[in-house]
N, C-alpha and C positions, 0 to 999 in steps of 0.2 A: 496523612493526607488531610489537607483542609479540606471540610465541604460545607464551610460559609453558615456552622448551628453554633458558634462559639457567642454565646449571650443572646440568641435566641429563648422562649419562654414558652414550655412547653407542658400539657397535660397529657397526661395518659389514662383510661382508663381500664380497670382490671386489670392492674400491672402488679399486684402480690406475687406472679408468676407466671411462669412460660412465656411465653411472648412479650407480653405486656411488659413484664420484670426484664427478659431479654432487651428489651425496646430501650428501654428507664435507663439501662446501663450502658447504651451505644450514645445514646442522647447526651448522657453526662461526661462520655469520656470522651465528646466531640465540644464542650464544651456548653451545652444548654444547660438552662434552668430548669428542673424539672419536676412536678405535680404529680402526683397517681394517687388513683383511690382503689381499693378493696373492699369487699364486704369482710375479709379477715384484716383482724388486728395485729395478731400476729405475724400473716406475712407480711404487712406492711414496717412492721418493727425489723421485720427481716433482712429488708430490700433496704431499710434505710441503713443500716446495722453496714451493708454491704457495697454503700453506694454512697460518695460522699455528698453529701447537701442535699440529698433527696427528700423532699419533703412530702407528707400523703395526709390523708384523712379515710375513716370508717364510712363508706356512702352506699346508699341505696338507691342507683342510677336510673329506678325504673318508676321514683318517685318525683313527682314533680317540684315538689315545695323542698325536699332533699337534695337535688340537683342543683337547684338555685340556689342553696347556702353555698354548697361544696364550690360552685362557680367564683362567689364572692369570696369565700375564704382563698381558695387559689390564684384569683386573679391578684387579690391581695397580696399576698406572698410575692408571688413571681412581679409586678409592678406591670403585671400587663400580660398580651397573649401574642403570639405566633402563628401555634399549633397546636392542633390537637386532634390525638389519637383515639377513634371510637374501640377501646380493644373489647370490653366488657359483654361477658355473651353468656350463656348457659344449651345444654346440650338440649334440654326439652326432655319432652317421654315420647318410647319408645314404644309403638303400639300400632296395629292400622288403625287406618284413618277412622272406620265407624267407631274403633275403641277408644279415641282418645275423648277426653271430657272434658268441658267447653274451660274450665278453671286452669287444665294443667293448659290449653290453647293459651289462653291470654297471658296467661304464665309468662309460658315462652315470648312470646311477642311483648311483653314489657322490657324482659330483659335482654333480646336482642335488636328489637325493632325501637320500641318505643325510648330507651336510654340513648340510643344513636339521635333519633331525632330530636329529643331536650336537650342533649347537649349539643348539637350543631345550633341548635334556638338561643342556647345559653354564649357560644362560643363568639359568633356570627359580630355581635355589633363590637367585640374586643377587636376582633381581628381588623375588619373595618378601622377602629383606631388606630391601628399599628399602620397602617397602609398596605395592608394583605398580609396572606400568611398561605396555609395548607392543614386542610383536612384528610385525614386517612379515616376511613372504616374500615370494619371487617366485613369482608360477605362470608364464603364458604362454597367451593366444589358443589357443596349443596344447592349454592343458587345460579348454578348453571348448567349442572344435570342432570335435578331433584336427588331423593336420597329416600328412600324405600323405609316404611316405618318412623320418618322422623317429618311430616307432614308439617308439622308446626314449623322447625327447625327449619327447614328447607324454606318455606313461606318467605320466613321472615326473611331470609338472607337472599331472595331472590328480592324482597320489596328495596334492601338496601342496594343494590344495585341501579334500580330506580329512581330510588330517592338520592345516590350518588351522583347521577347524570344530571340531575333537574337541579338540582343546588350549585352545579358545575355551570351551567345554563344563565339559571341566577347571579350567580358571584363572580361571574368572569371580571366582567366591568370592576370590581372593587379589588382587584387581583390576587383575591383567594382562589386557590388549585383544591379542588375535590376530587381525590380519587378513592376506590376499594378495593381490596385485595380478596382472592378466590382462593384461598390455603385448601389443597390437597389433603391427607390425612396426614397430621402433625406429631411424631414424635411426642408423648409424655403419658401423663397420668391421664389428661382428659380422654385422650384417643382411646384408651385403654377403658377407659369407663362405658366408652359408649361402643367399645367392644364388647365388654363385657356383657351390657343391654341387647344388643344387637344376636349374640348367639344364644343367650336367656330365649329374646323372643322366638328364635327359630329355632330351639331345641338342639343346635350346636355346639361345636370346642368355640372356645375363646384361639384358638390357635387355627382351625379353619374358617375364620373370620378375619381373621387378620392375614392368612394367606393370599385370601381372595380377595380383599383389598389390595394388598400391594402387586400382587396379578394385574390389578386394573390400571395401572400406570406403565408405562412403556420403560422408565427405570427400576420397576421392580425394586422400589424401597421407599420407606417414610419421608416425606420431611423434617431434613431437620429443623428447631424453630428460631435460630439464628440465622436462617435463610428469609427468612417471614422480617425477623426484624434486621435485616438491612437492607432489604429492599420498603419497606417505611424508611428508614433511614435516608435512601435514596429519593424518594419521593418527597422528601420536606426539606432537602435540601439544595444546594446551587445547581447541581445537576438535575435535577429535576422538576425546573423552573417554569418547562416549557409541554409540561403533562398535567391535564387535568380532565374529568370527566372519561376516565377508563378504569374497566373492570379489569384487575392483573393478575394472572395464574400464578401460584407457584405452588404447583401440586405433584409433581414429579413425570410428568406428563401421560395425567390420569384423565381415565377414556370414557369415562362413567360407573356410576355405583353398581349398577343393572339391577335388575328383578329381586324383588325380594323371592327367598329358595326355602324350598320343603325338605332338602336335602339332609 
């Protein structure tokens, strides 16, 4: 099925894997150009290894003067821009709130907050050239029904949601489409990590933590993360022309995290 990304010009970021890497490889086999960056070298050798024409760079998205090479070299490459995908994020630490310390905070919000916003700053006047295009972020389940223990985490991806609508607001007139997605808990390694964190802190199984997560959803199972990227997919392309400035679930129709338990 056409869906109008055949020579489109696209980035992605944190696409070494799971999603992102999911995302790299719908994009290419619809026919786009496609950019990703990684802080691994490896996976990025990986994805290109597996994805033809794929092209990436080594970037550190939460830096500012890093950002703006990684723009230049990508805009370069590709001959211009589209789209572009905020995937790049980090789980934060896992603590209450009086425990967390102001370092791992900022942490966190560089790498999910503050790399969403450089690169929409960096994105913005390409797109404009092009004569519009579409922005994807990531928010997170977490920023629309906090998340117990991950304070920072949740913050930041409720700020994206925010910052999604109001750039939506802005950019209409230039007919870039902003939207963000609200992923439920995602199938993979990450999920698992911040299982792992999550039953550490509460003296838990890793296995009754991940119960009681997929409890919390009305389908009673993960998502998968090829659901996550075709619905980006969706959103950047001809069917999704006519969406901009919405937060979009796909969490398996999960109901909230609840109370952090003593259990």
């Amino acid at each position: 099925m056409d869906v109008g990304l055949a020579g489109k010009r696209a980035i992605i970021t944190g696409a070494g894997g799971g999603i992102g890497r999911q995302t790299a490889q719908l994009f290419a086999n619809a026919g786009a150009a496609v950019f990703i960056n990684d802080i691994d070298a490896d996976a990025i050798d990986a994805a290109r290894a597996d994805i033809p024409g794929l092209a990436g760079a080594v970037t550190d998205m939460g830096d500012s003067a890093a950002v703006t090479t990684f723009f230049e070299q990508a805009v370069s490459h590709l001959g211009g821009l589209d789209i572009l995908v905020n995937n790049v994020g980090s789980a934060g630490p896992t603590a209450p709130v009086e425990e967390v310390g102001l370092d791992e905070w900022n942490a966190c919000m560089a790498v999910n907050l503050t790399s969403t916003f450089l690169c929409i700053q960096a994105a913005v006047p390409h797109l404009r050239a092009a004569g519009g295009g579409s922005i994807v972020s990531m928010s997170s389940a977490a920023g629309k029904f906090g998340f117990p223990l991950r304070s920072p985490y949740a913050s930041a991806k409720w700020a994206i949601v925010g910052l999604t609508r109001t750039i939506a607001l802005e950019l209409g007139r230039d007919h870039i489409r902003c939207n963000c997605i609200q992923p439920g808990p995602v199938e993979g390694e990450r999920i698992s990590r911040v299982i792992q964190a999550k039953a550490a802190a509460e003296g838990r199984s890793d296995n009754s933590v991940r119960d009681q997560m997929a409890a919390m959803t009305t389908l009673r199972r993960f998502v998968p993360p090829t659901d996550i990227s075709a619905l980006i997919l969706f959103l950047c392309s001809d069917y999704g022309a006519s969406i901009t400035g919405q937060s979009l679930s796909v969490d398996s129709g999960m109901e909230g995290y609840g109370p952090a338990t003593d259990d």
